[in-house]
N, C-alpha and C positions, 0 to 999 in steps of 0.2 A: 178303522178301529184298531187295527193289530200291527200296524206300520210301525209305528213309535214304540211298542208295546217291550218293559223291561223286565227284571226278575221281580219279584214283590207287588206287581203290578193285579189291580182286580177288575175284568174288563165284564160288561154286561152287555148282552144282543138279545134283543126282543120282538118277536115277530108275532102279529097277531094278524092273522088273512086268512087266505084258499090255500089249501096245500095240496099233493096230489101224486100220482105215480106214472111212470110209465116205462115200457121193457128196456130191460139192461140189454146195451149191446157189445157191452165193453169185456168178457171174460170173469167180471165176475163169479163168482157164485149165488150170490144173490138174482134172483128173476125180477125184481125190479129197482128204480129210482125211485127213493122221497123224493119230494121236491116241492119245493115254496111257489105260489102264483103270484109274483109282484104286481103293481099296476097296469105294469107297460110290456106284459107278456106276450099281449097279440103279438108287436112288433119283436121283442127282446128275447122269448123263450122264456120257461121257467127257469127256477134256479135248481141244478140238479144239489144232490147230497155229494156226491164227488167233490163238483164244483165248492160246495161250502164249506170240506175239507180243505180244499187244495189251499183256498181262501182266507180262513179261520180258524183252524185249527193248528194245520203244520207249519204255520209260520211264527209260530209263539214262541219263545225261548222257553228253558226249562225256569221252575220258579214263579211263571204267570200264570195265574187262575184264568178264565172262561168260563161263566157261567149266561148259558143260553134258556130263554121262557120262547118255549115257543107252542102258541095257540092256535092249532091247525090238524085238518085231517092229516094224516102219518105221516107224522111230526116223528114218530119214537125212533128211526132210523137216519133223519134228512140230515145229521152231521157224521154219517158213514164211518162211525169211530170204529177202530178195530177190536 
């Protein structure tokens, strides 16, 4: 989604599933992870909000919009914006 991604650019990510928490082990401040349940999380883990950072966010040039719907229990923190 954000590979190609330029200035002027309007990208849209939609996530409608499980979503879920679990202890931060990382220094945060924060006590826990948002995090999305993909299909294939027995195997794969959830998707942490770090991770969806590291991912989705910071990689955007300045000038690209990001607008995220996401339909999911605590949802309101899983793209760990600052």
């Amino acid at each position: 989604l954000v590979a190609d991604a330029q200035p002027g650019d309007c990208l849209l990510f939609h996530y409608s599933g499980h979503g879920g928490r679990m202890p931060r082990s990382d220094g945060s401040p924060s006590e826990w992870h948002e995090t999305l349940c993909p299909v294939d999380m027995e195997t794969e883990g959830m998707l942490l909000d770090s991770e969806l950072f590291r991912s989705l966010v910071r990689p955007l040039p300045a000038g690209c919009r990001l607008t995220c719907i996401l339909d999911s229990c605590h949802s309101g923190g899983v793209l760990d914006l600052p």
